[in-house]
C-alpha positions as YAML, in Angstrom:
chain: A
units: angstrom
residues:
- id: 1
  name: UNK
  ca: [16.57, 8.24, -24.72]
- id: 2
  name: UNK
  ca: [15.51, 4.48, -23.32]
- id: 3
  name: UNK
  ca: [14.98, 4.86, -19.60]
- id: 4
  name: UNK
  ca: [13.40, 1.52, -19.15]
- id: 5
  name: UNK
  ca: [14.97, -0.20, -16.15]
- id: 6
  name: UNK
  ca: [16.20, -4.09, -16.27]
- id: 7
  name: UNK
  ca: [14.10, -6.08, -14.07]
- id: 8
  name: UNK
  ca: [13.68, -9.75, -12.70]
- id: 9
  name: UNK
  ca: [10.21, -10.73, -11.29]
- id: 10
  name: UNK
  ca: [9.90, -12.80, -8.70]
- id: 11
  name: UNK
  ca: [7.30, -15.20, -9.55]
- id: 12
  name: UNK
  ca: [5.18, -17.50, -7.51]
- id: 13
  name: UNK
  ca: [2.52, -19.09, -10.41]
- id: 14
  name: UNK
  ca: [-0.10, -17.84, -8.03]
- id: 15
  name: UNK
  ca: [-2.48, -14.54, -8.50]
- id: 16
  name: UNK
  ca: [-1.06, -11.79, -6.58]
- id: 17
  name: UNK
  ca: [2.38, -12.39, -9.20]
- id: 18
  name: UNK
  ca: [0.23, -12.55, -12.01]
- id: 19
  name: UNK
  ca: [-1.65, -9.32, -11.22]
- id: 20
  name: UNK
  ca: [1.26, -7.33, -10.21]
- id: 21
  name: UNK
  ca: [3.07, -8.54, -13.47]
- id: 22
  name: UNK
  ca: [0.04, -7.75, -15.68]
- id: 23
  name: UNK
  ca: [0.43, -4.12, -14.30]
- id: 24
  name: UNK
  ca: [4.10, -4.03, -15.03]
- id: 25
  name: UNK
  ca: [3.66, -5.25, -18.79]
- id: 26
  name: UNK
  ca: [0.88, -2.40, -18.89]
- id: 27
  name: UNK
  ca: [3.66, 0.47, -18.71]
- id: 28
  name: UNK
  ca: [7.26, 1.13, -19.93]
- id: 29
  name: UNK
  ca: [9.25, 1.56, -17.23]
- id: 30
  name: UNK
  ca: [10.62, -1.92, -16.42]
- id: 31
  name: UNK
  ca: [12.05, -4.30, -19.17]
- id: 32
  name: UNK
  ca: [11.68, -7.81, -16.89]
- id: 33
  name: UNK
  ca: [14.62, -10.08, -18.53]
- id: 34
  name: UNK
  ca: [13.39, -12.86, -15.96]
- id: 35
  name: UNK
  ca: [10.86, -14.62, -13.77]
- id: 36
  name: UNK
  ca: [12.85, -15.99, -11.17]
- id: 37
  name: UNK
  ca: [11.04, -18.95, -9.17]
- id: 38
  name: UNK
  ca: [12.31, -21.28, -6.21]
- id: 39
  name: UNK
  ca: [12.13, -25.02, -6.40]
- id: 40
  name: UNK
  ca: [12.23, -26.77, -3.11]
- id: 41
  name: UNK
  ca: [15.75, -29.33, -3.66]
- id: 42
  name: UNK
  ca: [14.46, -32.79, -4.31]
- id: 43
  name: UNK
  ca: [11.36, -32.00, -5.44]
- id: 44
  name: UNK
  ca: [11.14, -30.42, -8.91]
- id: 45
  name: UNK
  ca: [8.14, -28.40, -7.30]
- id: 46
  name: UNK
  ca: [8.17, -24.74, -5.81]
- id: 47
  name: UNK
  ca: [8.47, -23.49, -2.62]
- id: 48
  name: UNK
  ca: [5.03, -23.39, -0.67]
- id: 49
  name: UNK
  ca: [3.00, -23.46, -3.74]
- id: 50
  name: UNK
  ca: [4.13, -26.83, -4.29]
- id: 51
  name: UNK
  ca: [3.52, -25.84, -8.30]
- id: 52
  name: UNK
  ca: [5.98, -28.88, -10.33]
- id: 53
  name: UNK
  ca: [8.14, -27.07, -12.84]
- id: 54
  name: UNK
  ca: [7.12, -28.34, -15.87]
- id: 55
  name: UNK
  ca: [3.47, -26.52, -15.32]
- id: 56
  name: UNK
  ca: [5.71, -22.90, -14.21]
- id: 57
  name: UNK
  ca: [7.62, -23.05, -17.58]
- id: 58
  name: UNK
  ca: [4.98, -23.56, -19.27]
- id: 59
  name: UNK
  ca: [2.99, -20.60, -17.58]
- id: 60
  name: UNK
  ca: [6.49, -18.26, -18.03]
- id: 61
  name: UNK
  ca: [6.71, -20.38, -22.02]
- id: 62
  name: UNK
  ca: [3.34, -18.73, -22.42]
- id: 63
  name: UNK
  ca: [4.33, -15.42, -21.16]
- id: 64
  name: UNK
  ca: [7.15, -15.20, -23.03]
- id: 65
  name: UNK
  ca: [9.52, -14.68, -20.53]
- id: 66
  name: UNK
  ca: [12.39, -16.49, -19.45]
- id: 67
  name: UNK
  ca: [12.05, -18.91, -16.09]
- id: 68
  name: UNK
  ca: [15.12, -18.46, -14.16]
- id: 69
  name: UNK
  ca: [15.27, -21.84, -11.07]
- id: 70
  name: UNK
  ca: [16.84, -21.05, -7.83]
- id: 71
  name: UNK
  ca: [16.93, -24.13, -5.32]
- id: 72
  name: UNK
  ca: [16.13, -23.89, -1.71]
- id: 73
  name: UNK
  ca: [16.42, -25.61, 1.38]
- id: 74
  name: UNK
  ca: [12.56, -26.92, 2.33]
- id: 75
  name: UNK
  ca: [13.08, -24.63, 5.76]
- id: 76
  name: UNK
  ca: [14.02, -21.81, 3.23]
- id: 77
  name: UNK
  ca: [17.33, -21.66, 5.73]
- id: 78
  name: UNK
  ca: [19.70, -21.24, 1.92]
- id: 79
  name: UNK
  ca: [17.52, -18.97, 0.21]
- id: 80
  name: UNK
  ca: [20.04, -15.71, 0.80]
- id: 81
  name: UNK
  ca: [22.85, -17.37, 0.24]
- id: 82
  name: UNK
  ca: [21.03, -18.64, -3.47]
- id: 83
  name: UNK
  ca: [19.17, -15.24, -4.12]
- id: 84
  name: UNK
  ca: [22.24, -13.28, -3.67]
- id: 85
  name: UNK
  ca: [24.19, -15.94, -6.47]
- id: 86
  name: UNK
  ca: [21.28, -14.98, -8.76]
- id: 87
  name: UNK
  ca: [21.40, -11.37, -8.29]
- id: 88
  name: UNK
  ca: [25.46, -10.96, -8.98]
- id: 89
  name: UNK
  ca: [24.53, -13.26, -12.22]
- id: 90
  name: UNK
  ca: [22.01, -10.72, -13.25]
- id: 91
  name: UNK
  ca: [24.12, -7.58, -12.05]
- id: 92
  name: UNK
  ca: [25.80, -8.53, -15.09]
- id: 93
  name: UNK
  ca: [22.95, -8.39, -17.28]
- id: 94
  name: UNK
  ca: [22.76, -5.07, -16.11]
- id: 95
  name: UNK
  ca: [19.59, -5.57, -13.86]
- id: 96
  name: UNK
  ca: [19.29, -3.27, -11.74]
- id: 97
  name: UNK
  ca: [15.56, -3.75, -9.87]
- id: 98
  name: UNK
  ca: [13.73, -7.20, -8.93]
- id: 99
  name: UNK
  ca: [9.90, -6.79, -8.48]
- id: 100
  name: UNK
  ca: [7.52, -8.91, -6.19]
- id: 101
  name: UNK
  ca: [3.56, -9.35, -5.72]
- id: 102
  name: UNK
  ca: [3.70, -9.04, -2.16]
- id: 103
  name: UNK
  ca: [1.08, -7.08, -0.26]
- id: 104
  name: UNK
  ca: [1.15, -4.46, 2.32]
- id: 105
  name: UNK
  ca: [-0.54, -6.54, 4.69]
- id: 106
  name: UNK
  ca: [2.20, -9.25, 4.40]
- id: 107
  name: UNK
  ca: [4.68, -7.20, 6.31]
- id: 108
  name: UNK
  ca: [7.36, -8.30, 4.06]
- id: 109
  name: UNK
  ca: [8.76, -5.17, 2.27]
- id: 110
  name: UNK
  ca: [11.39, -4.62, 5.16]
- id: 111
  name: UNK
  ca: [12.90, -7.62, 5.35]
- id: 112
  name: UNK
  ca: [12.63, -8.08, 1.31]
- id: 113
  name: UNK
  ca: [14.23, -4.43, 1.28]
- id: 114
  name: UNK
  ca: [16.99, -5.66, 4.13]
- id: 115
  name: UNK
  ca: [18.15, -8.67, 1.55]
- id: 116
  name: UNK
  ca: [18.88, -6.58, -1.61]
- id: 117
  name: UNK
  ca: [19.26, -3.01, -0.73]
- id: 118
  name: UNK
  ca: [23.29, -4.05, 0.16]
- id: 119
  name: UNK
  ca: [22.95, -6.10, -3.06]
- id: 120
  name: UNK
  ca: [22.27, -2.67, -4.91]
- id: 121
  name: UNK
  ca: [19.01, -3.96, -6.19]
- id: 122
  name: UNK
  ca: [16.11, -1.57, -5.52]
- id: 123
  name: UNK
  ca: [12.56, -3.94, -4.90]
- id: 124
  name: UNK
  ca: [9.58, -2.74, -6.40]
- id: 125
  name: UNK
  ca: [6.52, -3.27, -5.43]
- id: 126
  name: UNK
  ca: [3.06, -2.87, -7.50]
- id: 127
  name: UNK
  ca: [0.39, -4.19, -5.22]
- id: 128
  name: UNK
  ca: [1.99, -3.06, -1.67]
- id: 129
  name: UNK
  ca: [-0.28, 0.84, -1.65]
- id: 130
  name: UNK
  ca: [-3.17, -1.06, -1.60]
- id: 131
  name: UNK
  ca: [-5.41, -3.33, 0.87]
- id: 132
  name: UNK
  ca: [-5.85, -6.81, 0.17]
- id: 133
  name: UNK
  ca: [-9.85, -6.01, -0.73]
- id: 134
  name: UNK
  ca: [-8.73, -3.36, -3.56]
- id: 135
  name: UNK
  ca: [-5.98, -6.33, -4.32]
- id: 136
  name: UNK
  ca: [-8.54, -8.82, -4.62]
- id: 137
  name: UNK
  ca: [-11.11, -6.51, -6.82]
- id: 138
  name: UNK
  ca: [-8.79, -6.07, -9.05]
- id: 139
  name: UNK
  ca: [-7.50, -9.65, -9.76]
- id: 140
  name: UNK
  ca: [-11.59, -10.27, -10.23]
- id: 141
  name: UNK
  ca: [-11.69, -8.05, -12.70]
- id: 142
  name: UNK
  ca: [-8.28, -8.50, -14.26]
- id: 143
  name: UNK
  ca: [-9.45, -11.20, -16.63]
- id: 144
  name: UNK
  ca: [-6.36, -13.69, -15.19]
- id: 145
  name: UNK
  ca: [-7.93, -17.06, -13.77]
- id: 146
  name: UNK
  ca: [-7.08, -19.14, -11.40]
- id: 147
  name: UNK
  ca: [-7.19, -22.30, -9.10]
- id: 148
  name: UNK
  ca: [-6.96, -22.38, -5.36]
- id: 149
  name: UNK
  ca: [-3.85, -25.19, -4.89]
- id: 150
  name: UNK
  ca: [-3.14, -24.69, -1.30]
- id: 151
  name: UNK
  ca: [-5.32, -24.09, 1.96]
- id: 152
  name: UNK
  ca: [-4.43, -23.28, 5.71]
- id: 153
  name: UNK
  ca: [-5.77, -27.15, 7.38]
- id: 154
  name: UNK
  ca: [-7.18, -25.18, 10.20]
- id: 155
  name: UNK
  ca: [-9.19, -22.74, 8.62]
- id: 156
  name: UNK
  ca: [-10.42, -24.58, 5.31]
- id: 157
  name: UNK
  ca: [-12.16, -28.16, 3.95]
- id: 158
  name: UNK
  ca: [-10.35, -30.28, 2.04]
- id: 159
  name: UNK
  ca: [-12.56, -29.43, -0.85]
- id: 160
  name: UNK
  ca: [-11.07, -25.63, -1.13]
- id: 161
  name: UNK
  ca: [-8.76, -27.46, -3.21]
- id: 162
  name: UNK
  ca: [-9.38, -26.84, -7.44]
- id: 163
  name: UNK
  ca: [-12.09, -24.09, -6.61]
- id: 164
  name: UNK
  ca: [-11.47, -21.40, -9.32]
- id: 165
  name: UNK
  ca: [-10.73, -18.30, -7.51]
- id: 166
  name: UNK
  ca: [-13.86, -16.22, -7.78]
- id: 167
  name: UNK
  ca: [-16.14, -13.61, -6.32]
- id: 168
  name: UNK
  ca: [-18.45, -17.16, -5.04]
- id: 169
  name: UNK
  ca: [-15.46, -18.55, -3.87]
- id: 170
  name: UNK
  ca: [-14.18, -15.18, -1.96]
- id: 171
  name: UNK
  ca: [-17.60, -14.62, -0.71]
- id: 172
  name: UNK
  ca: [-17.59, -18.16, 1.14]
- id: 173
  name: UNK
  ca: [-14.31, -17.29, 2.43]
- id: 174
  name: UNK
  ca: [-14.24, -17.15, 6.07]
- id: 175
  name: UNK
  ca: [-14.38, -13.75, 7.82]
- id: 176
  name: UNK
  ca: [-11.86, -12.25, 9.36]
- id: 177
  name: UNK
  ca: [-8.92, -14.15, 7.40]
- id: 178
  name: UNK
  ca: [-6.79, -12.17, 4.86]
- id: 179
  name: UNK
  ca: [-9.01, -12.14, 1.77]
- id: 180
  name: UNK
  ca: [-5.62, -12.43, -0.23]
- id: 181
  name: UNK
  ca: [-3.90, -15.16, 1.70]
- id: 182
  name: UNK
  ca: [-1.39, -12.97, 2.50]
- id: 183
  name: UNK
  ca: [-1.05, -14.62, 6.20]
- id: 184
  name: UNK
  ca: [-0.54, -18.16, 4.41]
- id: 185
  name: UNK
  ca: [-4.39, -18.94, 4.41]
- id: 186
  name: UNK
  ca: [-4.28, -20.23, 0.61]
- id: 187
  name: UNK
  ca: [-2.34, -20.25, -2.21]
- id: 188
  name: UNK
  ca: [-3.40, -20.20, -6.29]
- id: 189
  name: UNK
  ca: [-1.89, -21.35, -9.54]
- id: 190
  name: UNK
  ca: [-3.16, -18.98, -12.38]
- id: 191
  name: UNK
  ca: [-3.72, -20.66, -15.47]
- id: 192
  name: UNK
  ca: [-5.40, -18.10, -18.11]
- id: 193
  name: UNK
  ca: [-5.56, -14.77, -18.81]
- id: 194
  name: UNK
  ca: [-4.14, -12.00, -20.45]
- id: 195
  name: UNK
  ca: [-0.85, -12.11, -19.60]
- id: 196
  name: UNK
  ca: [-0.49, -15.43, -21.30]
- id: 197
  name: UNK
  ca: [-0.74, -16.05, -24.96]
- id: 198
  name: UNK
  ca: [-2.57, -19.44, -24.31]
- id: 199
  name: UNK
  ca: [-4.02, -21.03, -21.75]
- id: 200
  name: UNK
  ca: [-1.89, -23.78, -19.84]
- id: 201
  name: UNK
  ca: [-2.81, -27.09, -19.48]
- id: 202
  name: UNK
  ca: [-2.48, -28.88, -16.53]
- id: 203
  name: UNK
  ca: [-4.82, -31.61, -13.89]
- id: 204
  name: UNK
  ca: [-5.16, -31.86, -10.21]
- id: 205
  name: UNK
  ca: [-4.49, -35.68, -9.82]
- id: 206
  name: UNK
  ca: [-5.51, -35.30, -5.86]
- id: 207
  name: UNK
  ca: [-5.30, -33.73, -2.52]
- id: 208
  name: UNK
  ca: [-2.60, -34.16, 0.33]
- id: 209
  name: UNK
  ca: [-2.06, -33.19, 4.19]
- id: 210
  name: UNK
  ca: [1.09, -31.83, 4.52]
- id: 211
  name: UNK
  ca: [3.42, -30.00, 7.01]
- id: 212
  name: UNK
  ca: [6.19, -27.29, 6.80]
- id: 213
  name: UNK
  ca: [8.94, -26.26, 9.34]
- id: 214
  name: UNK
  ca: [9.70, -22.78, 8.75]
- id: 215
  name: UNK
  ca: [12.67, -20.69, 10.85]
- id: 216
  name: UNK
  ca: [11.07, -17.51, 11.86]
- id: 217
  name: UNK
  ca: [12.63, -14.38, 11.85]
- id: 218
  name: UNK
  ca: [13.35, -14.91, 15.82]
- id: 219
  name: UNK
  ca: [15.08, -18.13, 14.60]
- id: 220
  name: UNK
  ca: [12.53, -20.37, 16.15]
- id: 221
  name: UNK
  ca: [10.76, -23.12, 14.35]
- id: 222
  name: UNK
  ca: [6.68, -23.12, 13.00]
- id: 223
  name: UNK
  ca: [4.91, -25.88, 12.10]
- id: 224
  name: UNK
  ca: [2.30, -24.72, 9.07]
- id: 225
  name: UNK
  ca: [-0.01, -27.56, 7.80]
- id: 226
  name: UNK
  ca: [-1.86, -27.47, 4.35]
- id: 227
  name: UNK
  ca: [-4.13, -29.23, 2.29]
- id: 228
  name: UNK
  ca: [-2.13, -29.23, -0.62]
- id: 229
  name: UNK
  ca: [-2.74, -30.04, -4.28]
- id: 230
  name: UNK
  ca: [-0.96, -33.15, -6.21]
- id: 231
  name: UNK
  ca: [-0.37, -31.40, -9.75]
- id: 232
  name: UNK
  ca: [0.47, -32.80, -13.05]
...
């Protein structure tokens, strides 16, 4: 008897997705039909990674799974209004879990549990029993590569942008941030490894300063600012 579960992942192009997907290939307990990324509308790039489509269906072309689009509002104000259209779409498909990368240190597992537990979708975490250092050993010894494509403005040079994501690069890292980025410090595109069946091609053309207003949970309104990569 098959008791492999239908799954969407919920991917980002960064490291932490890549890592928690190379761990979910590994078994047989989820068959992922799906990697389900958000574009910000009007830009034909991802949210907050800023990644331009063409370069994540490639990456999910080279995976060999299916890229399923959702588009969001840059504020993120319409993304459970579009999530919960994607998840009745895949209901039907008979999918019955979606799986993130998040991390424990994130704090994210309630709310992400709070948006599809009354959409009967259990969330499934791989990387969330562990700390961001075990997290971060074991994307450096994972084999998967990749490029940092976004950086905090206040906490990193412009240059942080194209450094491959290494143990030089985590050791100049500044202490006492999240060694993961998991509190928005920096964001990565991964570009080889074993969870693709070649390597995807792609150039940073150049580097931009740029700002996001995000709604909080307590409805009021951040300002983030990035150094952010121009992709192609």
């Amino acid at each position: 008897m098959n008791n492999t579960k239908k799954a969407v992942f919920n991917w980002s192009g960064g490291k932490d997705s890549a890592l928690a997907l190379q761990k979910v290939l590994a078994n047989n307990d989820y068959e992922v039909i799906a990697l389900l990324t958000t574009i910000t509308t009007g830009t034909n790039k991802s949210s907050v990674h800023a990644i331009p489509l063409h370069l994540l269906q490639q990456q999910a072309k080279s995976i060999g799974i299916k890229l399923y689009v959702i588009e969001v509002n840059n504020d993120l104000s319409n993304y459970i209004t579009e999530i919960s259209k994607a998840v009745e779409i895949f209901k039907q498909q008979q999918v019955t879990h979606f799986i993130f990368g998040d991390l424990s240190s994130s704090n994210i597992f309630n709310y992400t549990k709070k948006i599809f537990n009354p959409l009967k979708i259990e969330v499934v975490e791989p990387l969330y029993n562990k700390t961001s250092e075990e997290v971060m050993e074991d994307f450096l010894s994972s084999g998967i590569k990749a490029k940092i494509i976004v950086a905090n403005y206040d906490i990193f040079s412009k240059d942080i942008i194209g450094a491959d994501l290494n143990s030089a690069c985590v050791n100049t890292m500044p202490k006492g941030i999240d060694i993961c980025g998991e509190q928005g410090e920096y964001h990565s595109f991964v570009y080889e490894g074993s969870i693709f069946k070649t390597a995807i091609k792609y150039k940073i053309k150049a580097t931009k300063k740029v700002a996001y207003n995000i709604k909080l949970d307590n409805n009021k309104i951040k300002t983030f600012t990035y150094w952010q990569a121009i992709m192609e």
